[in-house]
N, C-alpha and C positions, 0 to 999 in steps of 0.2 A: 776781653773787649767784645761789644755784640753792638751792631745797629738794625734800626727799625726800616722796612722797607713797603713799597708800597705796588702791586699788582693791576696793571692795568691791563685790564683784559682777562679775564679769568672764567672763555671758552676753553675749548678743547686744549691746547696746551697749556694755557695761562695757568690753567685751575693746578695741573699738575706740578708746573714750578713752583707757583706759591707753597703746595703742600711740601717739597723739598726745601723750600728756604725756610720751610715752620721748622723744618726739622733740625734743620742743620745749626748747630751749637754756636754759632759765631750771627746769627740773628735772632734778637729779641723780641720784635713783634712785626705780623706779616698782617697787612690793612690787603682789602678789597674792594678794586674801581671797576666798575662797568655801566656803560650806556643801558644794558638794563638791570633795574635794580633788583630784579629775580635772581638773576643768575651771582650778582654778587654777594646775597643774603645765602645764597646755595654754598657758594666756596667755602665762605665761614663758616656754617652748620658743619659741613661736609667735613673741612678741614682743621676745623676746630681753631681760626683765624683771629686775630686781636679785634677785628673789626671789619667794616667798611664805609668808604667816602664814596659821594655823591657825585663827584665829578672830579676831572683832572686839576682842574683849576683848583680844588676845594684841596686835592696832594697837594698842588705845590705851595700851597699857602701855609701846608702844617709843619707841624718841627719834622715829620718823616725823613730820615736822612738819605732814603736812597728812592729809584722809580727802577721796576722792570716792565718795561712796553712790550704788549702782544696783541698791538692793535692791527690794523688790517695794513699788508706790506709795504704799501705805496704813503702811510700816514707816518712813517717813523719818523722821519729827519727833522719836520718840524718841532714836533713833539719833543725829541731829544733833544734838540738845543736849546729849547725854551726850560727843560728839566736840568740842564746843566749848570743855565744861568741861573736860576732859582735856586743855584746850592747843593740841588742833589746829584748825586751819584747814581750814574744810568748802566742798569744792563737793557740790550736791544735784542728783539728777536731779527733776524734777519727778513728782508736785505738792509746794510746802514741806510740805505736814502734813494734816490731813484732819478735824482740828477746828479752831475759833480759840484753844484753851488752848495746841495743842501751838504754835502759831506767835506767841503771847504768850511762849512759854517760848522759844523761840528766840532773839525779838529781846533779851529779857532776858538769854541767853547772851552775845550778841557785846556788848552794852551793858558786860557787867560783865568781860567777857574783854577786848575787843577784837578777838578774834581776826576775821580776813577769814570772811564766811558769801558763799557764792554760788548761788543757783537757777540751774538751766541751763535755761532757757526757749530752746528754739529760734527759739520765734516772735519775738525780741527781734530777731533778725538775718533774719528771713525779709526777699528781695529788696520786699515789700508795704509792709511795716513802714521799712523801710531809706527808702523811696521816701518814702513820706508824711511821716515823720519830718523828711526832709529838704525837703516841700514846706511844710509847716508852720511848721517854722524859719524858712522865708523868706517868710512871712506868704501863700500864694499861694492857702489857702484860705478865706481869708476867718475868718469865724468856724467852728470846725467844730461842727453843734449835734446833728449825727445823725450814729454810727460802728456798724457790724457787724462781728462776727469769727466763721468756722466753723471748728470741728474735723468734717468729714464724713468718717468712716471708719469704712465696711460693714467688718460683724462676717466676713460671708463673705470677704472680701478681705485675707484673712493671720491678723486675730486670732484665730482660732479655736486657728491650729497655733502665736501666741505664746502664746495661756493653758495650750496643754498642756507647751510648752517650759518655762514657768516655774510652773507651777499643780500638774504632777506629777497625780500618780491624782485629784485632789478638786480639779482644773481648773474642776470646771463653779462651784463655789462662790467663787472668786475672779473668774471673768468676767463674771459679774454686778457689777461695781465701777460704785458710781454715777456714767452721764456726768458730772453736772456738779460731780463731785469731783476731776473732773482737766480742769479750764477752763482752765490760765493756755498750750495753744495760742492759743485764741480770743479768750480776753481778755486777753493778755500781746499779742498783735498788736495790739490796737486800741490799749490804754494805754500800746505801746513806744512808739509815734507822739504821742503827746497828752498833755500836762502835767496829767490829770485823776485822779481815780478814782472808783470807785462809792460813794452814799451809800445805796441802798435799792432795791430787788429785788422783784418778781414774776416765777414761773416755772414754767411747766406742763408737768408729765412725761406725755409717752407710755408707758402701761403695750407690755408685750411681749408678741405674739400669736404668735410661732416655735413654740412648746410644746416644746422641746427640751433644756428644763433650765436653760437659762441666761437670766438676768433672771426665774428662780423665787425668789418670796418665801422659799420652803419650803425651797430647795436653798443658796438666798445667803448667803454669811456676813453681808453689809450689809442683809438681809433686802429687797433691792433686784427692784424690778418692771420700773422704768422701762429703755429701751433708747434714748430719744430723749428731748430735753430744750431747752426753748428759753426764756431770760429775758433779760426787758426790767431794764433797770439806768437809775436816774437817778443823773448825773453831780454830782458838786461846785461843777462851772462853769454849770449849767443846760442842759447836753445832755442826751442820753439814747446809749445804748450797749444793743444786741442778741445776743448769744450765741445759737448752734446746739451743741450736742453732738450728734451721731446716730451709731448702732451700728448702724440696720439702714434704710438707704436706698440708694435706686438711681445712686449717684455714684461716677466713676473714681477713687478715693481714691485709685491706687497715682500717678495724675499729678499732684493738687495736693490735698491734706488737710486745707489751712488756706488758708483766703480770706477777703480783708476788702473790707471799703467805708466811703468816708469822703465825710460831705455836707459842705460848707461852703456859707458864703454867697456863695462868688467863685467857687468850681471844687470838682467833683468828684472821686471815684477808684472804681472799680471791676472787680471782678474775677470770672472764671470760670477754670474747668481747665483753658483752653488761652489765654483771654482775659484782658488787663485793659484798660482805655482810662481816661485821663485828661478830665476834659471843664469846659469852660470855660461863657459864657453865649452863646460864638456857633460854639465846634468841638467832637468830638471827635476826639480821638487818640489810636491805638495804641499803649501803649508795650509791648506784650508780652514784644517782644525785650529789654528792660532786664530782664523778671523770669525771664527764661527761663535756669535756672540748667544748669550742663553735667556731663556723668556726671564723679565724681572716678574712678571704678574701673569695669571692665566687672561687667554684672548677672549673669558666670558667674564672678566673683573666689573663688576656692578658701575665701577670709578668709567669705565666706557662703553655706557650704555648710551651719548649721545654720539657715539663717533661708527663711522662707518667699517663695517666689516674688515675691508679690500686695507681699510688705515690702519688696522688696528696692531699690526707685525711693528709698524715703529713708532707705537707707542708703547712696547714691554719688550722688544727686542733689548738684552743688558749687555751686562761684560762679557767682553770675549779671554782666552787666556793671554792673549797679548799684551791687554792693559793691566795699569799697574793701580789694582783695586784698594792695595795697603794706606796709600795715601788719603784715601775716605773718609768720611769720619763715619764711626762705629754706628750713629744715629739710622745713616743711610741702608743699612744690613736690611734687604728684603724691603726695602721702598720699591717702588716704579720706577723704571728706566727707561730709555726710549732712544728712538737714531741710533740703535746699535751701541746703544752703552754711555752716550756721549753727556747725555741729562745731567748725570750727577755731578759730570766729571765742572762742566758748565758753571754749574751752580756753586762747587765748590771753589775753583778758582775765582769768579767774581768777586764772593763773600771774604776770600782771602784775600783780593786786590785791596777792598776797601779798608778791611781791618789793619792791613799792614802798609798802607800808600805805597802800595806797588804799581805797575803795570804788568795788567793783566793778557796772557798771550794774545789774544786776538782784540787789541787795543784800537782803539781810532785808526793810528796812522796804518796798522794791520789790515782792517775793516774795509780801509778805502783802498788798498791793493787787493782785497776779495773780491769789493765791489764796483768797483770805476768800470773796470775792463770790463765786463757785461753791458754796463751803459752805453760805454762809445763801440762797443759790438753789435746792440740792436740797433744802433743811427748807420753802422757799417751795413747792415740786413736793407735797413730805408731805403739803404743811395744804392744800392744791388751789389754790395760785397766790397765799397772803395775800402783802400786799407786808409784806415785814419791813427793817428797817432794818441797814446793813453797819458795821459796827468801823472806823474807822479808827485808823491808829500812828503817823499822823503822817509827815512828811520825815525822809528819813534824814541824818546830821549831815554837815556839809562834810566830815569826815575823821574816821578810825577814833578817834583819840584824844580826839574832844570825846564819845565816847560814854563816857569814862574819869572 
């Protein structure tokens, strides 16, 4: 069984999933959308692609069975639900949505479709996440009552030349996007790991002292200040849960951009840019090597000549020995990888949601425990740190059909 999919947005990561979904054995043909029609005539050449359509509208009208969105982060929600109702089968580049209506309207989508929804949360496969997940499983943490997750990536350190890559002349007003509107690196790491999610939130934004345009009230479309942003989350289980977002601090983002820590009552985990160590009540131990993931593609690959330097570590960063590479399919041997290995793993679970009407790990009702708690975290940052309370949607259903 194979279905046809359709790539909207096929910049800088777009281009690269499409060429994985061409790949990958369980899709028959990969179309390409882009507002400019350059760059989607590029994919195809490039990619060697079925095609491309002229506008979104023009996807959802064809027999295309599926949509993957990698349009600009604050456009998803709409888009996915209007692709849901239309029949198709949506993967989502993160964040799901950027209020809690649009991601109420989501779940309500695949609820009443069926259809497969997928967030592509990279951090769901980061080698941290992979590791804990799998220490936890096996009770070796004890209780876990205290977890952290960062997103730390300096504005200097690539995003400046992706806001103008995809922000066009009136760049500066999209790059002020509020950190903790796009959290589910940070906290899709910690809750990939831990059967929890957030029930209620304090969080203090760092206003932005660069003077340079960006994170201006006056200049932002989100009328956004903040540049750094940090909340404390109380858990469902009686833990607590920590988020970092930062845009302007002094960290090698281009070597590790997401880092977690997990307390338990048995054992440890923790991590740095070059470091992580497991630790018990009488050692620690290094497992660095388990998370040290290996270049998929050299950082002069011609495939990113339009992405910036400072980016280009997580676009070839691949598997580490942690992950479990066997599950792959054979197509993928020596593709492009990227988030630390997470690309393939993405693209192959989605392809496999849809082919076998499953749900897919980081599902709707998933997505919205990624993603909620950063929403009502930046409105916490607004009011100066009030702890406000988080939505939840509930478990998602054993299988697509009991949501019918």
């Amino acid at each position: 069984m194979a279905f046809s999919i359709g790539v909207v947005g096929v910049g800088q990561f777009g281009g690269q999933f499409a060429h994985l979904f061409n790949l990958h054995p369980g899709v028959s043909e990969v179309f390409a959308v882009d507002e400019l029609a350059d760059r989607a005539a590029g994919a195809v050449a490039q990619y060697g692609l079925a095609g491309s359509m002229g506008t979104f509208d023009e996807l959802l009208a064809s027999d295309v069975d599926a949509v993957a969105i990698f349009t600009q982060r604050w456009t998803h929600g709409p888009l996915v639900e209007r692709a849901l109702r239309a029949g198709k089968h949506v993967y989502s580049a993160v964040p799901m949505a950027v209020t809690e209506d649009e991601i109420a309207k989501i779940i309500d989508a695949v609820r009443e479709t069926g259809n497969v929804y997928m967030m592509g949360e990279t951090s769901y496969y980061n080698p941290a996440t992979v590791y804990a997940r799998e220490q936890h499983a096996a009770g070796r943490f004890g209780r876990v009552f205290y977890a952290e997750g960062d997103y730390v990536h300096d504005m200097d350190l690539g995003f400046y030349d992706a806001y103008r890559y995809s922000g066009g002349e009136h760049w500066k007003e999209t790059a002020s996007y509020p950190p903790m509107l796009y959290p589910t690196h940070a906290i899709g790491g910690v809750l990939g790991a831990l059967p929890a999610h957030a029930v209620s939130v304090s969080c203090v934004g760092v206003k932005d002292e660069r003077g340079d345009g960006v994170f201006d009230k006056d200049i932002s479309m989100f009328g956004n200040d903040f540049s750094n942003a940090t909340a404390l989350f109380e858990l469902n289980d009686g833990g607590a849960m920590r988020t970092n977002e930062m845009r302007r601090v002094g960290y090698p983002s281009h070597i590790r951009e997401s880092r977690f820590r997990f307390f338990g009552t048995e054992a440890s985990f923790e991590q740095l840019a070059k470091v992580t160590v497991w630790q018990d009540k009488t050692n620690v131990h290094d497992i660095s090597e388990q998370m040290e993931s290996r270049p998929s593609v050299p950082l002069d690959d011609p495939s990113l000549a339009n992405v910036a330097p400072e980016l280009r570590d997580a676009f070839v960063s691949g598997l580490a020995p942690v992950h479990d590479s066997g599950r792959l399919p054979e197509e993928f041997r020596g593709a492009p990888n990227g988030h630390e290995g997470s690309h393939q793993f993405l693209v192959d679970d989605f392809v496999t949601a849809v082919n076998t009407g499953s749900l897919p790990p980081v599902n709707a009702w998933t997505a919205a425990r990624f993603t909620l708690p950063g929403i009502v975290a930046h409105e916490s940052a607004r009011r100066n740190g009030e702890r406000l309370p988080i939505r939840d949607f509930g478990d998602a259903p054993a299988k697509l059909r009991d949501t019918l």
